[in-house]
TORROKOL-438024 format. One record per residue (C-alpha): residue number from 1; residue in one letter; x, y negated, z. Coordinates in steps of 0.25 Angstrom, whole numbers. Example, Ala and Ser with C-alpha at 12.3 -4.5 7.8 and 13.67 -1.06 7.14 Angstrom:
2
  pos  code     xx     yy     zz
    1     a     49     18     31
    2     s     55      4     29
***
This chain:
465
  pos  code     xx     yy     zz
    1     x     61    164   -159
    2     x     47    158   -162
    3     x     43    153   -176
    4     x     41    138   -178
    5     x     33    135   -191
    6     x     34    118   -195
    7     x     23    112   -204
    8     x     26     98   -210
    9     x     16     86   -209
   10     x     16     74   -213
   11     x     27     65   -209
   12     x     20     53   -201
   13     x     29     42   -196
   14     x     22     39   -182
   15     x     20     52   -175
   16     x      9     46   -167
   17     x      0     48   -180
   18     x      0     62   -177
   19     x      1     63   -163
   20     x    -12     56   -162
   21     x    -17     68   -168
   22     x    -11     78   -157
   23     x    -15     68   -147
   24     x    -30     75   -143
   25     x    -24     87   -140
   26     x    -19     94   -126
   27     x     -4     91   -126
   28     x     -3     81   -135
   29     x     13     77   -134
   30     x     21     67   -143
   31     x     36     64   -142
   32     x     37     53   -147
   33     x     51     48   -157
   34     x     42     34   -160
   35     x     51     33   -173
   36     x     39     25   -179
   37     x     45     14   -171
   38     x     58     16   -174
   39     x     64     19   -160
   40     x     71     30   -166
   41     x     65     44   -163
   42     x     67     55   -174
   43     x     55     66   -170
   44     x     40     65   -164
   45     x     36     77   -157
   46     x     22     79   -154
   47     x     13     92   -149
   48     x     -1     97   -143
   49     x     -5    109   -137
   50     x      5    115   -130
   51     x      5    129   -128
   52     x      9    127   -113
   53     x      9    115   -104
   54     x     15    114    -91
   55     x     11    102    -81
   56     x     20    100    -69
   57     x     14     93    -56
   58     x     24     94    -44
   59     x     30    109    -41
   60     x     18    113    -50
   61     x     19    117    -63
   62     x      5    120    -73
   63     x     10    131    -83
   64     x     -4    128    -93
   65     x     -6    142   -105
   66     x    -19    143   -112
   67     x    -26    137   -102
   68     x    -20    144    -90
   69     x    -11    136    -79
   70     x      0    142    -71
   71     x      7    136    -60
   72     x     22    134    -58
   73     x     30    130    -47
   74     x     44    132    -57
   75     x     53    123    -61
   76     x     45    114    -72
   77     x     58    114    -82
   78     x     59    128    -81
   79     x     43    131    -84
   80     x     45    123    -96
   81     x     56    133   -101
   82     x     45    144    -98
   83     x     36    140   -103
   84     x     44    136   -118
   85     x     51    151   -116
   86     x     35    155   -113
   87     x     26    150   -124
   88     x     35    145   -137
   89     x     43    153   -146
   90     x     57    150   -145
   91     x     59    142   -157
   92     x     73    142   -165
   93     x     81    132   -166
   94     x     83    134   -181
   95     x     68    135   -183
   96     x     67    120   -184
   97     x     75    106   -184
   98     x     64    101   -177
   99     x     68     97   -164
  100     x     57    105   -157
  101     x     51    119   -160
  102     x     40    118   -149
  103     x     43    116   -134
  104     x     39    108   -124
  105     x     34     95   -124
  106     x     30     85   -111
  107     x     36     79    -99
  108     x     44     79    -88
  109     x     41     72    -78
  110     x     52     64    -69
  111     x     45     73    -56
  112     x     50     85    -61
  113     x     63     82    -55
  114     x     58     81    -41
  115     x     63     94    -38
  116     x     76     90    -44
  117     x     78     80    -34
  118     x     71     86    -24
  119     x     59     78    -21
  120     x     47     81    -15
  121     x     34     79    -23
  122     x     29     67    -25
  123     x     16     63    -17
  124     x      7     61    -24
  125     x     12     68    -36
  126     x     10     62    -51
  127     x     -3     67    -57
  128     x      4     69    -69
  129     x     13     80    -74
  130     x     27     81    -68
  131     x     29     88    -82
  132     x     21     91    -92
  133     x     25    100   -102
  134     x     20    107   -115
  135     x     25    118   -123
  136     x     22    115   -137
  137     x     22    126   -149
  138     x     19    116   -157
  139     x     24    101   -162
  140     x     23     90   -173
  141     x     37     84   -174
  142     x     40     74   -184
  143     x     54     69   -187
  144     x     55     55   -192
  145     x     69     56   -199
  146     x     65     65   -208
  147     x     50     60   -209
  148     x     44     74   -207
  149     x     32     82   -197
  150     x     30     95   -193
  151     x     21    103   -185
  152     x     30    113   -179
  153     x     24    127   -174
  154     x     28    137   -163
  155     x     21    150   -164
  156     x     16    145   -151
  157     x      4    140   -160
  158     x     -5    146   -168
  159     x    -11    144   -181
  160     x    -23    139   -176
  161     x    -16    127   -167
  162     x     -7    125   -178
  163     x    -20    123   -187
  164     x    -26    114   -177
  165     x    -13    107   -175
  166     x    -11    103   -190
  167     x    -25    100   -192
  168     x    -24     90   -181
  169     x    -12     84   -186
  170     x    -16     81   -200
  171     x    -29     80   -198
  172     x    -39     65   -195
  173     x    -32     54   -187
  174     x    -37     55   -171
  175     x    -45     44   -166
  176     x    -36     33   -158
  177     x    -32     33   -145
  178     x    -41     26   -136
  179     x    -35     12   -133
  180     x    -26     12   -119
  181     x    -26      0   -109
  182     x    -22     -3    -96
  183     x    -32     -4    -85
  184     x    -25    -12    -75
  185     x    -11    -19    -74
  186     x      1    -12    -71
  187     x      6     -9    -57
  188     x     20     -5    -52
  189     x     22      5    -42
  190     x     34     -6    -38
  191     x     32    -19    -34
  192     x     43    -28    -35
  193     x     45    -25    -19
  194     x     44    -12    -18
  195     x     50    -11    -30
  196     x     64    -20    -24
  197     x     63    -12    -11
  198     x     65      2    -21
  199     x     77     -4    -27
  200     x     82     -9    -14
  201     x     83      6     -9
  202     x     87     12    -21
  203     x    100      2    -20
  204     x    102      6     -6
  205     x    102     22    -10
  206     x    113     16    -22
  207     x    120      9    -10
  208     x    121     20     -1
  209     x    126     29    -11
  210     x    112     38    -14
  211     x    113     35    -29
  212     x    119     27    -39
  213     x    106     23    -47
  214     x     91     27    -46
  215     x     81     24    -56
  216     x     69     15    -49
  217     x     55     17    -57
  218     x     41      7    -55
  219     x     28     16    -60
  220     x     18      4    -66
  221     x      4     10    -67
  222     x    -10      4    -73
  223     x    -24      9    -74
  224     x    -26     14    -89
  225     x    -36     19    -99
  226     x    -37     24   -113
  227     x    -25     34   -122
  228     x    -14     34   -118
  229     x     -9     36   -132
  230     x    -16     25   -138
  231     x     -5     19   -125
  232     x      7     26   -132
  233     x      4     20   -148
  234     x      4      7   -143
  235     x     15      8   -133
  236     x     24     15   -144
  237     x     22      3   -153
  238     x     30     -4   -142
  239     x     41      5   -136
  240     x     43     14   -146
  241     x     54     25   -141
  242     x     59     39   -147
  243     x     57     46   -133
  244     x     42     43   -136
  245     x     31     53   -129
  246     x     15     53   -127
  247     x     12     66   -121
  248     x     -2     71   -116
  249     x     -5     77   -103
  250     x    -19     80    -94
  251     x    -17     70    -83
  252     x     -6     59    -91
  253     x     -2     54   -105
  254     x     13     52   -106
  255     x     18     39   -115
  256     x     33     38   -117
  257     x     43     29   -122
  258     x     55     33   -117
  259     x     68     28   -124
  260     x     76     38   -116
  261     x     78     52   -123
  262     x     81     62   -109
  263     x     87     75   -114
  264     x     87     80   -130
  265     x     92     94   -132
  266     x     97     99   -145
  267     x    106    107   -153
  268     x    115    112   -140
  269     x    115     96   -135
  270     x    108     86   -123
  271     x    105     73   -125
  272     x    103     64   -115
  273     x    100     49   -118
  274     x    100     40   -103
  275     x     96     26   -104
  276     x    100     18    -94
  277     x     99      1    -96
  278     x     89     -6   -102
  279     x     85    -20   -106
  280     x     72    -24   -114
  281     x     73    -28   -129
  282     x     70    -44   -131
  283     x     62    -52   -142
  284     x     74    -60   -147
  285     x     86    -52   -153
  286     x     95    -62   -144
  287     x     88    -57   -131
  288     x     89    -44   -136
  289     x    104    -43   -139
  290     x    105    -49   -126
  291     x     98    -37   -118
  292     x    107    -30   -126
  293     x    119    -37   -121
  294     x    116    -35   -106
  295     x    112    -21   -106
  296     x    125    -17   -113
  297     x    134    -27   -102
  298     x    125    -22    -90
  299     x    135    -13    -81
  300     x    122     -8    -72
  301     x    115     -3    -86
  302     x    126      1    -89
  303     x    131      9    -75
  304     x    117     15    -74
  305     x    117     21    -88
  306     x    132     28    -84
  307     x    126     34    -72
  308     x    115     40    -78
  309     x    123     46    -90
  310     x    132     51    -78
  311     x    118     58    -73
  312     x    114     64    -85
  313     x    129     70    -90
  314     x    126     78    -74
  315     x    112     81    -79
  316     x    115     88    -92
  317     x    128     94    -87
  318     x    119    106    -79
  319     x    114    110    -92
  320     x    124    108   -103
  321     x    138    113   -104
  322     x    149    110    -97
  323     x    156     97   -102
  324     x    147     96   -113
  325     x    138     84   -108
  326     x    144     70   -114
  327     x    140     55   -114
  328     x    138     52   -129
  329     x    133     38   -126
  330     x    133     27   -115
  331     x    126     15   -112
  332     x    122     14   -126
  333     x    113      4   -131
  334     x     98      7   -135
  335     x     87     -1   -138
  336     x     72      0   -139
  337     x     61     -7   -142
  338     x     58    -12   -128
  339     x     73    -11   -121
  340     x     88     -8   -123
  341     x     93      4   -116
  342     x    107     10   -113
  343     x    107     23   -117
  344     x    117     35   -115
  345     x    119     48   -122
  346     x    124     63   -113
  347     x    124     74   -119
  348     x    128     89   -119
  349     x    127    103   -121
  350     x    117    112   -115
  351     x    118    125   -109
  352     x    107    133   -119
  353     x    105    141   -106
  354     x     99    131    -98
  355     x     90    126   -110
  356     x     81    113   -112
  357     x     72    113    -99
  358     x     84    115    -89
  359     x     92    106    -96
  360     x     79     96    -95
  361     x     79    101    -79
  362     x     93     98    -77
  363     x     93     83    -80
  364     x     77     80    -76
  365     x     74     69    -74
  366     x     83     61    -83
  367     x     96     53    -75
  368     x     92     41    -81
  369     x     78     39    -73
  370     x     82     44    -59
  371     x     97     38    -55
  372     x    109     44    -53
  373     x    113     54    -45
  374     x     99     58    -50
  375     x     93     66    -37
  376     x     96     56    -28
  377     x     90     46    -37
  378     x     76     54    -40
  379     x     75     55    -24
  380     x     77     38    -23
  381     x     66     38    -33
  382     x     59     48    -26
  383     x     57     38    -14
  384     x     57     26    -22
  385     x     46     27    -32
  386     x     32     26    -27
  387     x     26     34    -38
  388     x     30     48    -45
  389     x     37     45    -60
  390     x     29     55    -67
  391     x     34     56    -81
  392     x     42     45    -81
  393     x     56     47    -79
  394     x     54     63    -82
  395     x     54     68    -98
  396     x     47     69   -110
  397     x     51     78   -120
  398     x     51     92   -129
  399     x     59    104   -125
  400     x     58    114   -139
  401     x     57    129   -140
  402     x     69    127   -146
  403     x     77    122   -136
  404     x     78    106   -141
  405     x     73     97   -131
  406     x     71     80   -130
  407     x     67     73   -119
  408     x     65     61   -115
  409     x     66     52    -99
  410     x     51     47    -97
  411     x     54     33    -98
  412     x     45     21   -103
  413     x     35     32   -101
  414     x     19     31    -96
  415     x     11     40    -90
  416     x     -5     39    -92
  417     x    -13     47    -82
  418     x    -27     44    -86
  419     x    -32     31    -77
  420     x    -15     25    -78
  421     x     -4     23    -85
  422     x      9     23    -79
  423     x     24     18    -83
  424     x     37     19    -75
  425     x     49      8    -77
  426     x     62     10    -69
  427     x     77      9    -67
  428     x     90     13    -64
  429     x     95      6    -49
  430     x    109      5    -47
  431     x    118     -2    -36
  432     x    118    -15    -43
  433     x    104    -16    -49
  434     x     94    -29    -48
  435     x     79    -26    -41
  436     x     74    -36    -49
  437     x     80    -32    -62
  438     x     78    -16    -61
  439     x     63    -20    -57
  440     x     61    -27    -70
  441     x     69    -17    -80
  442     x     61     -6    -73
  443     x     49    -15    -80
  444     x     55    -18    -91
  445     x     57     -3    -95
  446     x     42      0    -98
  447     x     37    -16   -101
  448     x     35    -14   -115
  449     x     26     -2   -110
  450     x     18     -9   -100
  451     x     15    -20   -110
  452     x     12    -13   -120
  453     x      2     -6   -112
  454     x     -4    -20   -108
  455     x     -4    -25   -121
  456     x    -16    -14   -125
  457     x    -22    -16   -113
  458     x    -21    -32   -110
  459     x    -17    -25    -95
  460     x    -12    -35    -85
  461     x      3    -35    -82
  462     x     11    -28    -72
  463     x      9    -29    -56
  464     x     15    -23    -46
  465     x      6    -19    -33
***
């Protein structure tokens, strides 16, 4: 077992304060719990540096040591389990109540499960990662209940880093980000037409007995400039969430906000938490009791959230133990700063043979974002959606050395690739859903997103092509 050594520093209320300072550097990763806002989150979990990276593009994988790169063609999940066996000390549990003891850090892109469903690649494929992974012996973690920070250490990292590391964190405040703006207005890669033609097959799949629901999603992109993080301060302001994440990458920026925690693995139990239904908080607290009131009566929300916890309790049953898995909650009611969700709670009990990354593989991508049954359903989007989802709709999240593990589902999530910035909204379609009405939840997901984004940039509003 490896040694893990914890510093204290300063307690600071807004993790972005010393994330800003970590920002510079290769790597740079912050999950996010936004309690500054009060969405609720107990621990930010932010990190630089890794000791390994791993970039997945297609069947390839890029396993990057000190410099050198070696190509993969395994299973991505598994090189991940490598490459923590490989390059960290295998931490004790006892060693620390901090919920992670170095790990990995980074994301999981929806792709990933292509081979799942066995679809070919996507041509063109994404420029961006179909994963992108760090292994971290290093992290700052702060926990907002008990108002403490540490800088925890693997012997991963030696003292000269750690030197470097400290003196960073405490050292002069970073210049600001340079301001973010929109270039041009955004465009959906669904026009209402095409958009209506998509759900019309999709009801005919439901019809003739393919699936019982699919998870439609628009891409809306627009020409950008500027940091990305500067994108994420502003953005937080509005839509605070304790599945928050910015993580840093060569070719993309990932901005998070996702309300929907994916898998949390701890203390011989899985968590997971599948939102489906949603309706947008109003101005007047009238309006909003009534949004309330319709989401909790609506028998399709409802119907769809049943399914999808049907999925998941299949999902988690290849990895946990045999009558174990149980729905602690269904259809309760969550709300956010933007929306009310309805939220249930599965859980079980693992097998400790099978380990984090393979129960992560078992259940990827998340139930909740594909459509039940959940092959058939990625194959429909597969045919449907011009565009690949990239990050969305995969995960984002730690795995530790110490065997704990929280992601999240990539929802109300952008990607900024350099010149664009890219957002996805989508739906559940079953047998009685509206086109028009899916069309507009599908916007009215990541509305706050897009305006917030206009509102720093003065962009135009949406248009369609």
């Amino acid at each position: 077992m490896g040694a893990i050594s914890i510093l204290p520093l300063p307690y600071r209320i807004d993790g972005c304060d010393y994330f800003a300072q970590l920002r510079p550097l290769a790597g740079a990763v912050f999950l996010d719990s936004a309690r500054v806002h009060g969405a609720g989150g107990r621990f930010d979990l932010m990190s630089a540096l890794p000791v390994c990276e791993l970039r997945t593009h297609g069947a390839i994988t890029r396993i990057t040591r000190r410099c050198m790169s070696v190509p993969s063609t395994a299973d991505p999940f598994e090189l991940v389990a490598q490459a923590l066996a490989t390059d960290l000390p295998r931490a004790a549990p006892s060693e620390s109540d901090w919920p992670f003891a170095g790990g990995a850090i980074g994301w999981f892109g929806y792709d990933l499960g292509r081979c799942v469903a066995r679809l070919a690649p996507r041509n063109p494929p994404s420029q961006v990662p179909d994963m992108q992974i760090g292994i971290y012996g290093w992290a700052l973690l702060q926990d907002h209940e008990r108002r403490e920070s540490v800088a925890l250490f693997t012997d991963a990292v030696d003292a000269t880093i750690r030197r470097r590391l400290i003196d960073r964190l405490l050292g002069p405040r970073e210049p600001e980000a340079a301001a973010f703006r929109l270039e041009s207005p955004f465009v959906s890669n669904f026009d209402p037409v095409s958009y209506a033609a998509a759900f019309a097959r999709v009801q005919r799949y439901i019809r003739d007995g393919d699936c019982y629901q699919v998870n439609l999603a628009q891409r809306l992109s627009a020409l950008a400039r500027g940091d990305p993080w500067s994108a994420y301060l502003q953005l937080r302001a509005r839509m605070a969430s304790p599945y928050s994440a910015f993580l840093s990458g060569d070719s993309a920026s990932v901005l998070s906000f996702s309300p929907e925690r994916f898998l949390h693995l701890a203390g011989g139990r899985v968590e997971t938490r599948p939102i489906k239904g949603t309706r947008r908080r109003c101005a007047t607290p009238e309006a909003d009791r009534e949004q309330v009131r319709q989401l909790l009566a609506s028998e399709k929300d409802r119907a769809e959230n049943v399914m999808i916890v049907d999925l998941m309790r299949n999902d988690l049953g290849k990895s946990c133990r045999t009558g174990s898995v149980r729905v602690e909650k269904l259809c309760a009611l969550e709300s956010y700063a933007n929306v009310h969700h309805l939220v249930s709670v599965v859980s079980g009990e693992p097998d400790p043979a099978r380990g984090p990354t393979r129960l992560l593989a078992d259940c990827f991508p998340g139930g909740s974002i594909t459509g039940a049954p959940k092959i058939r359903a990625m194959q429909i989007i597969d045919e449907l959606e011009p565009d690949p989802r990239s990050v969305y709709c995969g995960s984002i999240g730690y795995i530790s050395a110490h065997g704990t593990m929280d992601t999240s589902i990539a929802i109300r999530t952008l990607v900024c690739d350099g010149t664009q910035v890219h957002a996805w909204g989508g739906g559940g379609i079953v047998a009685d859903s509206d086109t028009q009405t899916e069309y507009r939840e599908s916007l009215t997901k990541i509305e706050p997103m897009l305006e917030g984004l206009r509102a720093m940039s003065a962009a135009p509003a949406l248009r369609s092509p």
